[in-house]
N, C-alpha and C positions, 0 to 999 in steps of 0.2 A: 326348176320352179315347179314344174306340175308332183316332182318326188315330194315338197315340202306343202303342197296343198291336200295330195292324198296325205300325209301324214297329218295334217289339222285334221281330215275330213275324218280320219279312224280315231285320232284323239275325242273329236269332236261326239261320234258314237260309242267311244267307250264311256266317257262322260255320262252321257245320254242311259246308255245301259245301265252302268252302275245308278245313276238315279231312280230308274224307273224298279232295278229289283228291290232297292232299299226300301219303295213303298209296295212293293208285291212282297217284302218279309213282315211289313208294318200287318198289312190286313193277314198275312198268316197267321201269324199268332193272335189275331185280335177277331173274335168267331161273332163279334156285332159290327164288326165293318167288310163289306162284299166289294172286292174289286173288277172294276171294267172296265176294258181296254173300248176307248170310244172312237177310235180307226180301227177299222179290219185292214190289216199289213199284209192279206191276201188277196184284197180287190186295187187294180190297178187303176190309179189317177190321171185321168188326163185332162183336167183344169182343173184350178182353184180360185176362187176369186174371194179376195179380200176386202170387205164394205167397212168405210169407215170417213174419215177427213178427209183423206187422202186413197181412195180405195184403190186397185188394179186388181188386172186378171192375167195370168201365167198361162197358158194352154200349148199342150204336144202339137206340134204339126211339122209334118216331114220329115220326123225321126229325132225332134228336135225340141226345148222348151222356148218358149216367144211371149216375151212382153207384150199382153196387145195395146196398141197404140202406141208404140216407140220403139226408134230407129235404131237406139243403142244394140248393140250384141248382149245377150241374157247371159249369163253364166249360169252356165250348165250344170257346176258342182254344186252351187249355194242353192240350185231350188230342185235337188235330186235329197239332198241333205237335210232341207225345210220338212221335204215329204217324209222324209226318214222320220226326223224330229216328231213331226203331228203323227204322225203309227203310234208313237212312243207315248201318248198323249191316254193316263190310266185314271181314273176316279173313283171316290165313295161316292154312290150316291146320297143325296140331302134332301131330305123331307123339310124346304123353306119354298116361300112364295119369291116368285120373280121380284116383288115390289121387297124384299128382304136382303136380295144378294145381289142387285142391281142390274138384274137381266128384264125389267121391264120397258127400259130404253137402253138397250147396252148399249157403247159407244163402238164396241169393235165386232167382228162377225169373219168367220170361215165358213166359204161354200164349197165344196166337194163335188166334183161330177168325177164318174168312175166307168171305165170301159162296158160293163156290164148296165150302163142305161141309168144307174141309177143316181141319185144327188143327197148328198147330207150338210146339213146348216148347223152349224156348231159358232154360238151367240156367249160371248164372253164378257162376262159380269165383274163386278168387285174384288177387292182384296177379301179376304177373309178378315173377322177380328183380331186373329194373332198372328196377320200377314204369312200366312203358311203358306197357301192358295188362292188360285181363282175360281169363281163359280163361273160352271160350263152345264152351258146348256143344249141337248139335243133336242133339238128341234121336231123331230122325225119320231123320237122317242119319249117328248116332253116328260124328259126326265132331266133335273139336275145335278152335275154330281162337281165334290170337291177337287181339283187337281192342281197336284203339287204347282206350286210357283215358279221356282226352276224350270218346269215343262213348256210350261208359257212362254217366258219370258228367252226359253232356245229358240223362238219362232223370230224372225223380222219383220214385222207388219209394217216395213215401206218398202216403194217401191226400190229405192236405189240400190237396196241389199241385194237386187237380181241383176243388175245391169252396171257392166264395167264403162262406167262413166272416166277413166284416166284421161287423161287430155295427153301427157308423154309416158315416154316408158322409163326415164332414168330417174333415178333415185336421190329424193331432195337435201342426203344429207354428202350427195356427191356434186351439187353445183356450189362453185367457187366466185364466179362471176353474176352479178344482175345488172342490167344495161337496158332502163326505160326511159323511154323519149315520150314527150306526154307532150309535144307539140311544141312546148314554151323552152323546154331546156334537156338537155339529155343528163342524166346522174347514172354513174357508174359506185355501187355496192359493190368490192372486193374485198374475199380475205386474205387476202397475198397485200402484205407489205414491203414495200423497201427500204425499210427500219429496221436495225437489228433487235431483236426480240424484246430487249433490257426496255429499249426507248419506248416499246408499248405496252409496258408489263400492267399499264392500269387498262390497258383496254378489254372490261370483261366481256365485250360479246364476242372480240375475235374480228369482227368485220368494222371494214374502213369506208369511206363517203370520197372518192376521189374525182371526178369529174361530177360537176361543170369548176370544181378551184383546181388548183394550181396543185397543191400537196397530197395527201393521205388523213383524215381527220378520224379519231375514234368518231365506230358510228353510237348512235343512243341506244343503249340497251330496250327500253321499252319500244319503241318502234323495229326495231328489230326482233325483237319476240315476235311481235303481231305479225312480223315480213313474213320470219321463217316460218310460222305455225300455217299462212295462208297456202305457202311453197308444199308444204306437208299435203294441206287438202287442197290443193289443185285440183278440180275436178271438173266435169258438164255437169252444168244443170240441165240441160237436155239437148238432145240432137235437134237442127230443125229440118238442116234438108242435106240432101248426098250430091254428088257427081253437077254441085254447080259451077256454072261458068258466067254469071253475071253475078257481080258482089255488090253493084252499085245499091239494091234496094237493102242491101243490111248494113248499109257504110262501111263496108270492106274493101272499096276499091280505091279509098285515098284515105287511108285511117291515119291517126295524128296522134293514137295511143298503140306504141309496139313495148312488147317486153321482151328481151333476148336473157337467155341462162345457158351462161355456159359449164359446161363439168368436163374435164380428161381433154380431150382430143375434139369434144363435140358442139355443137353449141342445137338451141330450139329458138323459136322465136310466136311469138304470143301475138297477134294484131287483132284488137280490138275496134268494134265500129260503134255502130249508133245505139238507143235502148231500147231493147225488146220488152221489154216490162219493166215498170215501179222498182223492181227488183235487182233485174239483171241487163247485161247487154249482150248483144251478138258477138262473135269471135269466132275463130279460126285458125290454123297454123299454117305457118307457111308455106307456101307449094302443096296446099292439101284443097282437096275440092270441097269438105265437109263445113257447115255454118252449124256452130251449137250456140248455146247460150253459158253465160258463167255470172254467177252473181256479185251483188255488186259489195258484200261482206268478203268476198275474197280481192277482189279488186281493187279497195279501198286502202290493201296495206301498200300497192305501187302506188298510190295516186296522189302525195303530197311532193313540196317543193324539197329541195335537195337538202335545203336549212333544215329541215324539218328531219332527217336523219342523220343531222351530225347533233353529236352527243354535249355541244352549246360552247363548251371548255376552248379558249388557245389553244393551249399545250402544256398537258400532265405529266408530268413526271414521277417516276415514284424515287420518294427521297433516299431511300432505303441504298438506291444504289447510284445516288451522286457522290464524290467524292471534294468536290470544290464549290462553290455559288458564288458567283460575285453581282453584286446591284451598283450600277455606278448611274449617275445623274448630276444634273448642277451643282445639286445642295447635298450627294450621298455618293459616298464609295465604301459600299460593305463588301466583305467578306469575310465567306465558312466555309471553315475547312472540317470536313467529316474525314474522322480517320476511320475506317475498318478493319476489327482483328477478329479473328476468326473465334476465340473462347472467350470474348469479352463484350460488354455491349459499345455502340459507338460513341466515338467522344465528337462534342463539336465547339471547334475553338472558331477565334476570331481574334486578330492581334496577339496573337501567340496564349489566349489566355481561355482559359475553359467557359461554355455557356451553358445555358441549362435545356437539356433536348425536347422539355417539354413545350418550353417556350418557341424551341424551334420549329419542332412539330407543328403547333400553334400556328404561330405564324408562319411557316410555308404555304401553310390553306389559304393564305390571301393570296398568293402567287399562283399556286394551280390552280387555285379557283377564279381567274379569269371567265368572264364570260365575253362570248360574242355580244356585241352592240350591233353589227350590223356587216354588211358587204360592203369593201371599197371597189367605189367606181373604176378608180385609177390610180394601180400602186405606183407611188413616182415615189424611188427612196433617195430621201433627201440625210439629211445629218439626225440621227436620232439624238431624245430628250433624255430619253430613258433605256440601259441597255441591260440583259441581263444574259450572265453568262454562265451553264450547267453545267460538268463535266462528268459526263457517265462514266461508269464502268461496264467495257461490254465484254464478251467471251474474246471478242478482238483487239481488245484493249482500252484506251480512253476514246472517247469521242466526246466534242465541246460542240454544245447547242449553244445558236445564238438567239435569241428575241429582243428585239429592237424595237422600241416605240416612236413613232414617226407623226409628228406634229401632222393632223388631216383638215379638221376646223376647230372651233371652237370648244367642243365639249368630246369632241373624239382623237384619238390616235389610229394609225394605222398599224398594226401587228407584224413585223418583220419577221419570218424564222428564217434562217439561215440566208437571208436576203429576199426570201418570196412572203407574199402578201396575199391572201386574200379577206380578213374580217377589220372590222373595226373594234375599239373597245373604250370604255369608258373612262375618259383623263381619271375622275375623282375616284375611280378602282384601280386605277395604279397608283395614284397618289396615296390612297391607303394601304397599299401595299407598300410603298417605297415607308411611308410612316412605323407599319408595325413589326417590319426586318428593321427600320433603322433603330427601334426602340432595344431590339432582342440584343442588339451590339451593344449598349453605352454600356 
């Protein structure tokens, strides 16, 4: 790890280098623009302080760089490399007024204090016209001069770019498991199926919704973006306190929001309390003495109902690799038969007689496009209305899905797969389904 941050941190300064000579060749050959390096990279720094929205101060103490006013540990490389960065910080000077280049109210500001006693305020103004630069202003020297963009913009003017805010150390595209209790129900996201691959081949995010039901459900793509991208930036929004042993005042001593991830061998666990601000809440890890804050934009991808990450559908199929269907009912007994050859496209009969795959295509979408209606209270499988039965093709050979519709009330059925229950769905969406397979036959 520290082999692959020194290698950013020399990437990072050769970058930097090559920038800074490519405008030290510019003013060489050009005898009406004078170049000025506006850090002396011989006077040694030991604070800086950034004025702005959001301003902080960085300062040396005890051999060491220190965020003033926060508990987090500073990273040492990111603001030895800042300082590097600002040395590297070269300009034409500009003969314009403050009220021309936007340094009459700048929004952003560097302070410089320097072992040698002395301090420099470097006040940072507009884009240039042809967005090349920014206007930089010394203060000290109430001179302004133009510098490159790129120079600028290698700088992080917030605080979090100094301070390892990680909340764990393992890497989010090695958790497998999520396991949040939100007080009302616990939901288990896994992407370990016990499907063979065929039978979930439409599932494009890869992850399944398995607990608080019975089965494995594709989860919904779009809610799973937002999961994993929150999983990605996990982070503090700030430390608040160290070495506590009373959680009662931040609602961490009977919290009703926990999030477990587990990856390999390991697992971490997330317990959430009361709100620290508008924003964010308090939080913690397990068996750890530390209370941070975490906001409530990362928080918000755990915090809906289980419904709310399965991806709506029964149960999709991809047609591609059925080779039988049968729909039977009171008033219907179809069946297709898909044959598969390897250098030919598929044929789909029915009664020994050829149909048109467009038609089948067609109408198979009323069939995988099932939607949930709702959660059954109480799966009681009784004699189904409506049964439908798939026979995959897996790398292990055939396997035959069953779905069974199960008279519930009036306007609902219950969804049987292979004898388990957990959604409801709409009579008059099976019945249009059963209508436009029974039409693809005649």
């Amino acid at each position: 790890m520290k082999k692959i941050t020194c290698l950013k941190l020399i990437i990072s300064m050769i970058v930097i280098t090559v920038s800074t000579l490519m405008i030290w060749l510019v003013f060489a050959f050009n005898d009406d623009v004078q170049a000025t390096q506006l850090i002396d990279p011989n006077d040694q720094v030991t604070s800086f302080v950034v004025n702005g929205e959001h301003g902080f101060e960085i300062e040396w103490v005890n051999q060491e760089w220190v965020v003033q006013g926060r508990l987090e540990q500073t990273k040492q490389e990111q603001v030895n490399e800042t300082i590097t960065n600002l040395s590297n910080w070269v300009g034409e000077e500009i003969d314009l007024s403050r009220k021309e280049t936007g340094l009459e109210t700048p929004q952003l500001s560097v302070r410089l204090y320097y072992q040698n006693g002395e301090e420099q305020r470097l006040m940072i103004g507009a884009l240039s016209s042809d967005t090349s630069g920014y206007y930089v202003e010394d203060r000290q020297r109430e001179t302004i001069y133009l510098v490159e963009r790129a120079l600028i913009e290698a700088v992080p003017f917030y605080v979090d770019a100094f301070l390892d805010t990680s909340i764990f150390s393992w890497e989010a595209a090695d958790v497998e498991h999520i396991r949040i209790d939100n007080g009302t129900e616990v939901i288990h996201l896994t992407k370990n199926s016990p499907y063979p691959e065929e039978e979930t081949r439409a599932n494009i995010t890869g992850w399944f919704v398995e607990k608080p039901f019975q089965l494995h459900y594709h989860a919904r793509y779009s809610r799973i973006e937002v999961l994993l991208d929150s999983i990605y930036n996990l982070s503090i929004d700030q430390l608040v306190a160290e070495q506590v042993t009373d959680f009662s005042s931040y609602g961490l001593d009977d919290s009703h929001f926990t999030i477990d991830f587990i990856y390999g061998e390991g697992s971490s666990r997330l317990i959430i309390g009361d709100p620290a601000t508008t924003e964010s809440y308090y939080a913690k890890r397990d068996q750890d003495d530390q209370v941070f804050t975490i906001s409530n934009d990362i928080l918000d991808a755990f915090s809906h109902p289980a419904q709310a990450y399965h991806d709506g559908y029964i149960k999709i199929l991809a047609l591609d690799l059925i080779s039988e269907l049968i729909i039977t009912s009171a008033d219907h007994n179809i069946n297709i038969t898909i044959n598969h050859h390897e250098q030919v496209a598929f044929q789909f009969e029915a009664d020994d007689k050829q149909i048109d795959e467009q038609q089948v295509r067609e109408g198979y979408k009323t069939l995988a496009g099932l939607t949930v209606a709702g959660l059954v209270d109480d799966p009681s499988y009784q004699e189904p209305e409506v049964v439908v039965q798939s026979t995959l093709l897996t790398s292990e050979g055939e396997k035959t899905i069953s779905l069974a519709f199960v008279n519930y009330d009036t306007d609902h059925y219950a969804a049987f797969i292979d004898g388990t229950s957990d959604f409801l769905v709409k009579k008059e969406d099976v019945n249009m389904m059963l209508n436009t397979m029974a039409d693809i036959v005649q």
